[in-house]
Backbone bond lengths (Angstrom), bond angles and torsions (degrees), N, CA, C in turn:
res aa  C-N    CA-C-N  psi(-1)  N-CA   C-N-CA  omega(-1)  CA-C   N-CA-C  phi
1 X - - - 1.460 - - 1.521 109.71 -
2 X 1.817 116.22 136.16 1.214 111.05 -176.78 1.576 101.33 -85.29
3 X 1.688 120.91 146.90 0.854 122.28 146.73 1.537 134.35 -151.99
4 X 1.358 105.24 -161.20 1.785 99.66 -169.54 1.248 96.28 -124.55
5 X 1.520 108.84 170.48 1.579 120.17 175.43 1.199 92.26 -137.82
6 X 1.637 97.17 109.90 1.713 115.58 164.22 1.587 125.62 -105.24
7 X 1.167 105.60 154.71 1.178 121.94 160.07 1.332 142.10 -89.89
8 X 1.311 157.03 104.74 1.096 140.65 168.17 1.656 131.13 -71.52
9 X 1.234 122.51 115.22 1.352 118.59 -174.61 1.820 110.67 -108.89
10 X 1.322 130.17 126.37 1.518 138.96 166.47 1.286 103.33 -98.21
11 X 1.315 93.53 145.45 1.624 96.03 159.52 2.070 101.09 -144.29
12 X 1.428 131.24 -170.61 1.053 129.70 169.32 1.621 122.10 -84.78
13 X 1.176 106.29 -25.33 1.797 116.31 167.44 1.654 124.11 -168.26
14 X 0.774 123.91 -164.37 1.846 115.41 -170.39 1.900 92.43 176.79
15 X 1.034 83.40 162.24 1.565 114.07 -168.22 1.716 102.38 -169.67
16 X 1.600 94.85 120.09 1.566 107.30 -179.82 1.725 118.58 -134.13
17 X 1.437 98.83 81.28 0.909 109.42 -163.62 1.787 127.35 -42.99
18 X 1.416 118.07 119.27 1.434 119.46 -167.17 1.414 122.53 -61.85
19 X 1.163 128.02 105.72 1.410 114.07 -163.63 1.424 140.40 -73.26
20 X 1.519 117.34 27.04 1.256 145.97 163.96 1.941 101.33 -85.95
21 X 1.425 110.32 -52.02 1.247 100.30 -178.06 1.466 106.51 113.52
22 X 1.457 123.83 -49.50 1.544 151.99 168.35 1.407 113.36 1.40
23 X 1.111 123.94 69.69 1.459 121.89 153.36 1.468 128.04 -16.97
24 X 1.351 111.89 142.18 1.370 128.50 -147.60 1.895 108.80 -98.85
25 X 1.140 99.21 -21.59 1.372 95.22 -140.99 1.146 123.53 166.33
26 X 1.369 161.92 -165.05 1.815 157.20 151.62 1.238 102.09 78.61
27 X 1.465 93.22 163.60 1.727 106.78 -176.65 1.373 83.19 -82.31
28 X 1.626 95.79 -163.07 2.254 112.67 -175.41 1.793 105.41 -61.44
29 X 1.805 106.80 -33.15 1.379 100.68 -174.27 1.559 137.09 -76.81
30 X 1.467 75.37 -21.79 1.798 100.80 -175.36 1.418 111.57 -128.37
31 X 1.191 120.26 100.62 1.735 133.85 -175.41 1.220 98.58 -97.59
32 X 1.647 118.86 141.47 0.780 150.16 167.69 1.746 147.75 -78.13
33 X 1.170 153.51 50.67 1.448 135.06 -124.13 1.673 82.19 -150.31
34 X 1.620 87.72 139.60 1.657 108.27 -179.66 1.582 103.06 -117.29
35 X 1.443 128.79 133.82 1.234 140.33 143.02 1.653 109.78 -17.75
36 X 1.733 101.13 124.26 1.318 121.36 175.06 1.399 97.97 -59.72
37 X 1.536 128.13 156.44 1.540 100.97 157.31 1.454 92.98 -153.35
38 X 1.471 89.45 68.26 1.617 110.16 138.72 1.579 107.70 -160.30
39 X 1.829 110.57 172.81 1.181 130.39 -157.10 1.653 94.13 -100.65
40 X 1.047 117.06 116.45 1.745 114.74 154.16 1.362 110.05 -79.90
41 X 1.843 84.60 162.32 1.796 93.56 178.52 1.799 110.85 -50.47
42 X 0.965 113.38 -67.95 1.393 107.30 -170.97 1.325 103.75 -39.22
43 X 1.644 139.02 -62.08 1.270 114.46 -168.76 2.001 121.93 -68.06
44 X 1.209 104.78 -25.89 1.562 90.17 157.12 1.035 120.96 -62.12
45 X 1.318 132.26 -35.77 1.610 127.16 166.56 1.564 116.34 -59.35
46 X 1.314 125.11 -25.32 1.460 129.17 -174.91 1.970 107.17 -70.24
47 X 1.536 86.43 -43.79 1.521 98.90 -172.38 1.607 83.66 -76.41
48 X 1.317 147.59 -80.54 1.444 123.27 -137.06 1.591 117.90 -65.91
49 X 1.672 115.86 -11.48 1.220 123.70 166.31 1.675 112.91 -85.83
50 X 1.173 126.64 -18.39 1.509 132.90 146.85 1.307 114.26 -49.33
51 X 1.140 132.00 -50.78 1.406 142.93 -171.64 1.633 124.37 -87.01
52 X 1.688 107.33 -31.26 1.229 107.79 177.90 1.847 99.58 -144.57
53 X 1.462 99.50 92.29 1.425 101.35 -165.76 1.926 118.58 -55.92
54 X 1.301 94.44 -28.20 1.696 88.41 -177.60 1.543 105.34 -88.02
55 X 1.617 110.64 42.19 1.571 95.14 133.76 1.330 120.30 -127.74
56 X 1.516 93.93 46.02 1.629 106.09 171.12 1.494 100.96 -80.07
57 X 1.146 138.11 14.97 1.438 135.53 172.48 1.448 113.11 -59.68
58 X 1.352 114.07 137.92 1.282 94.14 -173.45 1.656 102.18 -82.28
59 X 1.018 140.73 3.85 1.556 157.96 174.27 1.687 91.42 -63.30
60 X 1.299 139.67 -20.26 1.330 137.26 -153.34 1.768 87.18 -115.42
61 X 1.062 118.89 -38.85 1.684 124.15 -139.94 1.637 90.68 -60.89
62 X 1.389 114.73 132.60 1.757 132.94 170.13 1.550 87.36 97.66
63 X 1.502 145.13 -27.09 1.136 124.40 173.75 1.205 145.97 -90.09
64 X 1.766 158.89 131.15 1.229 154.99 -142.06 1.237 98.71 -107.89
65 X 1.582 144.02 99.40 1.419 130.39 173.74 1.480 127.90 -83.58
66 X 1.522 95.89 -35.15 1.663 105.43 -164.28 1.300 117.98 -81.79
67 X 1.434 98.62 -43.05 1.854 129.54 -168.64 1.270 113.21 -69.63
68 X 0.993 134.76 94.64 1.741 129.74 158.78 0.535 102.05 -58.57
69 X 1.581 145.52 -90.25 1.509 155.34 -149.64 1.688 130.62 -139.84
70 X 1.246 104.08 168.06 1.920 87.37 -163.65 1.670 77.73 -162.40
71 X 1.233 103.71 165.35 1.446 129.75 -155.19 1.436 111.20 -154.43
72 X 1.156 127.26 147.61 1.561 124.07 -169.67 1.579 103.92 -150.83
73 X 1.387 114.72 116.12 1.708 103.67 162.01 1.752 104.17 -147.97
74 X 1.249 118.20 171.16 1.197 124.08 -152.85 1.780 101.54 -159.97
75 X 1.463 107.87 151.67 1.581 103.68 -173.28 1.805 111.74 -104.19
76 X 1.203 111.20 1.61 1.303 110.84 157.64 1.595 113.20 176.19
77 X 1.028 138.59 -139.13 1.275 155.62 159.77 1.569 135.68 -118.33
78 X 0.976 145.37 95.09 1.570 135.44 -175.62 1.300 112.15 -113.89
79 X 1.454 102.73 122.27 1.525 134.52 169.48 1.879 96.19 -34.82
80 X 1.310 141.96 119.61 1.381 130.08 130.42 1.235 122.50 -106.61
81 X 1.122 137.83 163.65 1.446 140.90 -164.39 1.531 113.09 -108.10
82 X 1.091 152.56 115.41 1.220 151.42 178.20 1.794 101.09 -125.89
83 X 1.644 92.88 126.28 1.618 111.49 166.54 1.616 120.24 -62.00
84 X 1.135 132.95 109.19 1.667 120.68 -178.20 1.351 87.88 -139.03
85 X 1.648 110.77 161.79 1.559 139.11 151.61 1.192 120.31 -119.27
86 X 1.501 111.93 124.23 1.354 111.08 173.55 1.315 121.74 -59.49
87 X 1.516 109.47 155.79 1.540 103.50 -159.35 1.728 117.58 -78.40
88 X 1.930 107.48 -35.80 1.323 100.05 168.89 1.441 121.99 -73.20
89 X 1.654 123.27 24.25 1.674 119.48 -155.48 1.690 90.83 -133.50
90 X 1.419 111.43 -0.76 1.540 111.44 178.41 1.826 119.47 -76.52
91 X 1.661 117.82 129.78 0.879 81.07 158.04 1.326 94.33 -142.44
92 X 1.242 115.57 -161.54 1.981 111.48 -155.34 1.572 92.07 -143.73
93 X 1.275 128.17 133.59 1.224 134.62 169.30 1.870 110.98 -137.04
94 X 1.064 113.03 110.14 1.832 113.84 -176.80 1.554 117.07 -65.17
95 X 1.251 107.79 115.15 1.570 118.31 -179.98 1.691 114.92 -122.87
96 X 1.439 95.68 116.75 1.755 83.00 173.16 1.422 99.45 71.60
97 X 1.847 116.13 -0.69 1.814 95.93 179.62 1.345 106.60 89.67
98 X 1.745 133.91 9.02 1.187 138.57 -177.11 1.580 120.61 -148.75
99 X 1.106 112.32 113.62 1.404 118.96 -177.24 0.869 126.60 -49.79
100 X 1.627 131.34 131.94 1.350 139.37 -147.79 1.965 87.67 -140.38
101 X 1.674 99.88 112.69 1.559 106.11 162.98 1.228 120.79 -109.11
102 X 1.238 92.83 140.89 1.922 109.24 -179.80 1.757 118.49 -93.18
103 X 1.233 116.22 159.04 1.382 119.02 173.52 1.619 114.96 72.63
104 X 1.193 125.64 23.29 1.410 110.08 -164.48 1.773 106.18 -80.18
105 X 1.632 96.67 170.20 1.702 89.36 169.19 1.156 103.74 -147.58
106 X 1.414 132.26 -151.98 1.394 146.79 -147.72 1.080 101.87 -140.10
107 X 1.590 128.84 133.92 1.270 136.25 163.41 1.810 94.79 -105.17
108 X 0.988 109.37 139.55 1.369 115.48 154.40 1.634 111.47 -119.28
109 X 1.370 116.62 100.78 1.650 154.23 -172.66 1.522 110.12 -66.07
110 X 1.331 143.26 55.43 0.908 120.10 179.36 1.526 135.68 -61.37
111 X 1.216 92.59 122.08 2.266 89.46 -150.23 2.483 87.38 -95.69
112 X 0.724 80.29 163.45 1.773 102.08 164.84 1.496 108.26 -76.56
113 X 1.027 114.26 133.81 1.612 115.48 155.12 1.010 128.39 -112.35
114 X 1.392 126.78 150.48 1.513 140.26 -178.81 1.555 95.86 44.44
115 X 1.609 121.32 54.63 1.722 102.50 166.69 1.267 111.70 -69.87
116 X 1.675 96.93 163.30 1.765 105.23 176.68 1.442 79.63 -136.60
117 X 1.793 105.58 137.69 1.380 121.11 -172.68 1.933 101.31 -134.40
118 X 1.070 132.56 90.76 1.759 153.58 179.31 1.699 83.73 -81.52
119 X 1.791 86.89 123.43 1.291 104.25 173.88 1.728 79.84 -127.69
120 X 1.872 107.09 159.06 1.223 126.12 -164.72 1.597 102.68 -133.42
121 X 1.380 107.52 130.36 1.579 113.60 -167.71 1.254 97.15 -120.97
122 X 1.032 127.33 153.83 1.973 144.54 167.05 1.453 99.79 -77.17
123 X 1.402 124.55 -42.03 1.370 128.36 -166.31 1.498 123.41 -118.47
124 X 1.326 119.50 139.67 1.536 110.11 178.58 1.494 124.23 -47.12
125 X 2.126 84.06 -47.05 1.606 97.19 -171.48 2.135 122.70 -55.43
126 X 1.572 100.42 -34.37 1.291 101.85 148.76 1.052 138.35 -25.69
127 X 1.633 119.74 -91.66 1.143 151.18 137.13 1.489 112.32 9.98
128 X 1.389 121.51 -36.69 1.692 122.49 -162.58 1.438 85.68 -111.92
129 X 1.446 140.41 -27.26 0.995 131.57 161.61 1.319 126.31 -65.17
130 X 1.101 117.11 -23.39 1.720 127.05 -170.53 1.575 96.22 -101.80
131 X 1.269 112.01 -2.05 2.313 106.09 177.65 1.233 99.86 -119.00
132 X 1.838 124.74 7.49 1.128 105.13 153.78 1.766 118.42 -113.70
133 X 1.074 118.39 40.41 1.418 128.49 168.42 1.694 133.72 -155.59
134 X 0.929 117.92 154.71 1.582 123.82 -176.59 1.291 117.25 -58.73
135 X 1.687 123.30 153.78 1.493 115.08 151.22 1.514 115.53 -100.03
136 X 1.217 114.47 -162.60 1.265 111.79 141.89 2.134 100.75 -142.06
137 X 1.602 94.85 145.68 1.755 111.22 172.93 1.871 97.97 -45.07
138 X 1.310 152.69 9.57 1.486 111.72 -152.89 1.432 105.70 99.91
139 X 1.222 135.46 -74.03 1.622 124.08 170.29 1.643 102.46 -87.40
140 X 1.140 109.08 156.60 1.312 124.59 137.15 0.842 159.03 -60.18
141 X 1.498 113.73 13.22 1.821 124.09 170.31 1.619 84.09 -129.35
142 X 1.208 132.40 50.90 1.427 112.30 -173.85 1.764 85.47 -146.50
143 X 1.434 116.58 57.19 1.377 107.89 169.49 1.517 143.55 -74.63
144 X 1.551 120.60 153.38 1.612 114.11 -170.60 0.986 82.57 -122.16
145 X 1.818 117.17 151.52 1.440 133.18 168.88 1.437 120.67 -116.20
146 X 1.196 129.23 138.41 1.915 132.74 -162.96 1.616 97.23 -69.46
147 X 1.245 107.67 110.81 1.730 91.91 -178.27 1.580 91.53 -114.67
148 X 1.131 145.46 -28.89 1.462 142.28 -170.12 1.713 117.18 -135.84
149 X 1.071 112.24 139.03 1.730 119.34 175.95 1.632 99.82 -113.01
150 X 1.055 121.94 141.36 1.614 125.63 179.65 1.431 91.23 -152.16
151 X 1.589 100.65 132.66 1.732 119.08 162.22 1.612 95.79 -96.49
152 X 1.463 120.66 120.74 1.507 143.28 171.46 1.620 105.23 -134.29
153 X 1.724 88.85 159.05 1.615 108.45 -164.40 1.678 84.11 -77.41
154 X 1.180 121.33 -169.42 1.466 142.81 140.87 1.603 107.16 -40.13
155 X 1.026 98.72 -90.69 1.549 113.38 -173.74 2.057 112.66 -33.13
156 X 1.092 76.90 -35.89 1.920 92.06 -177.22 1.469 108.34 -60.37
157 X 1.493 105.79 -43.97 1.501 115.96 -177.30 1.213 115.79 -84.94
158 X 1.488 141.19 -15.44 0.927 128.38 135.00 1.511 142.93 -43.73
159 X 1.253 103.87 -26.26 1.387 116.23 -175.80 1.778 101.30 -72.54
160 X 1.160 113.72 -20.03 1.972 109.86 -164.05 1.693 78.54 -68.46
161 X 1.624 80.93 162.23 1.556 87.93 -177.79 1.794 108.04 -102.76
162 X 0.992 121.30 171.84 1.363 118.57 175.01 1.531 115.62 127.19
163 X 1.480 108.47 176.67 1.372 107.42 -174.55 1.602 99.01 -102.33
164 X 2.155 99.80 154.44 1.196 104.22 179.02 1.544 91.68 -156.17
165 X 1.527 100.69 128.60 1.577 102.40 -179.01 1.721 96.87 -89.15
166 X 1.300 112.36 151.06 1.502 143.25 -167.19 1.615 91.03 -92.80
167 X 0.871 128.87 113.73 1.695 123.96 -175.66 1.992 103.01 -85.50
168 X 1.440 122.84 138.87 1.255 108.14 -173.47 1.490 101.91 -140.90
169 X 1.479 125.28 133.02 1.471 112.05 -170.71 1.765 120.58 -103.85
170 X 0.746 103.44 28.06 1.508 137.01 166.97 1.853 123.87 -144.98
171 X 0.903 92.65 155.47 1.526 112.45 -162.82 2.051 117.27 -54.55
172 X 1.746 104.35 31.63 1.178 99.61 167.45 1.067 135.00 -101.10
173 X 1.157 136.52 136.54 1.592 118.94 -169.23 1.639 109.25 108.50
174 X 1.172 144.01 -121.92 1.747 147.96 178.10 1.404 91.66 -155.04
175 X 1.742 99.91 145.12 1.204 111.05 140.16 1.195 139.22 -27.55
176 X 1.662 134.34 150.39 1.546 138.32 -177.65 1.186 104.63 -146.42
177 X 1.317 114.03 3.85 1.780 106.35 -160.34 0.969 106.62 113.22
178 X 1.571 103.46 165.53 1.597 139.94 178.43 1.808 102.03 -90.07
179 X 1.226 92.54 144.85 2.330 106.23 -170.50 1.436 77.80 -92.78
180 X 1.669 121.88 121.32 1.396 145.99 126.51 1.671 105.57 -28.70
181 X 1.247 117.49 -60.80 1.362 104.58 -154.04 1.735 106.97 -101.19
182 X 1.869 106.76 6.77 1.034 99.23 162.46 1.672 126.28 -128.19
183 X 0.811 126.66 74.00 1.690 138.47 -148.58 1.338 108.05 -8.50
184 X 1.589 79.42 74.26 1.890 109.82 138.18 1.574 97.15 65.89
185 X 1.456 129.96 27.41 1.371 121.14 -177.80 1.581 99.57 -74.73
186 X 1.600 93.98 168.53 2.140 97.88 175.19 1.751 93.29 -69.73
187 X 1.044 116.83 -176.77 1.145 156.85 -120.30 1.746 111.38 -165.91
188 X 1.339 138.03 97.02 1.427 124.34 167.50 1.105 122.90 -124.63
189 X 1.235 146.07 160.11 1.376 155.24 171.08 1.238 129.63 -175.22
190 X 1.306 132.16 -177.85 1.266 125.14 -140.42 2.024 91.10 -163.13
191 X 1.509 108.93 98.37 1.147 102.27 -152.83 2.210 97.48 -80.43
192 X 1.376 111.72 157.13 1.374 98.41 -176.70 2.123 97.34 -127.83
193 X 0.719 102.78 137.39 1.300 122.14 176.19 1.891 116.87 -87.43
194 X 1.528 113.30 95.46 1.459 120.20 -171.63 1.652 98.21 -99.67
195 X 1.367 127.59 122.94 1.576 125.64 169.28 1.470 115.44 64.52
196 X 1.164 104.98 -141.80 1.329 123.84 164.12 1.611 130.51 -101.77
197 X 1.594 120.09 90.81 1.060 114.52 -153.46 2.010 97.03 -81.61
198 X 0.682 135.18 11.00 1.334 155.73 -166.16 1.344 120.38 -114.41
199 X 2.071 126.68 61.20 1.028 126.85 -136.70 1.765 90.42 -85.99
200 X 1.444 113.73 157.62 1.643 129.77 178.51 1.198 97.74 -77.05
């Protein structure tokens, strides 16, 4: 029987920023933007060079070695509010010796909650490497922690529910972005929908 050795990672929320940028919604004061909720190639590549540093080679860079598959689900969405100014709308006037900005507005961030993100290994020895360390969602204050290792068939891992983009190296499927670690090429995939990625 074929199988994988996964991991399960939790964290308390995540935010993955969409790489268009594309506003959601809101008038000029109050912008709108919801959490991607799926993984592009480049960020599976970010995490497996997080996890197993000597494939910081640049001999590796644009390629995924460890990772078969990864899975994403989350129990809802919550609005947070973050203060920003756009950058051509800034302006700075010195008061008292302290900068005073004009025009600011409101993002309202819709971040993920309680995601659970199952990464899938070929090998045990992986696997024990990837349950003894952290991720991060896409930012860096947005951490997941290894709480479970499970040996499953194929078929088993299909069954988790959640989203998982289909990685494609030609132009089938939509855009995701430009590869960081491979000069700046597009990005394709073909996102697939497992269960209910929308946990109760």
């Amino acid at each position: 029987m074929e199988k994988y050795f996964v991991v399960r990672y939790e964290g308390p929320f995540g935010f993955i920023k969409p790489w268009t940028a594309v506003r959601d919604g809101g008038d000029p004061k109050t912008i709108h933007t919801y959490s991607q909720q799926f993984l592009t190639p480049s960020i599976i590549e970010g995490m497996e060079k997080k996890l197993f540093p000597e494939l910081l080679d640049e001999k590796f860079n644009g390629k995924i070695q460890k990772i078969k598959g990864h899975r994403l689900n989350y129990q809802g969405l919550d609005g947070q509010l973050e203060k920003a100014w756009s950058k051509g709308e800034i302006s700075k006037r010195i008061e008292n010796n302290t900068y005073r900005h004009r025009n600011p507005s409101i993002i309202v961030r819709g971040v993920m909650i309680k995601p659970h993100l199952y990464l899938a290994f070929e090998n045990d020895f992986d696997a024990n490497i990837a349950m003894t360390q952290t991720l991060c969602l896409c930012r860096n204050e947005d951490i997941v922690f290894p709480m479970e290792k499970m040996e499953i068939s194929f078929n088993d891992f299909d069954a988790i529910d959640g989203f998982e983009l289909i990685f494609s190296d030609d132009q089938n499927g939509f855009k995701v972005g430009h590869n960081r670690f491979n000069n700046a090429v597009e990005m394709y995939g073909e996102l697939k929908v497992f269960g209910n990625p929308i946990r109760s």
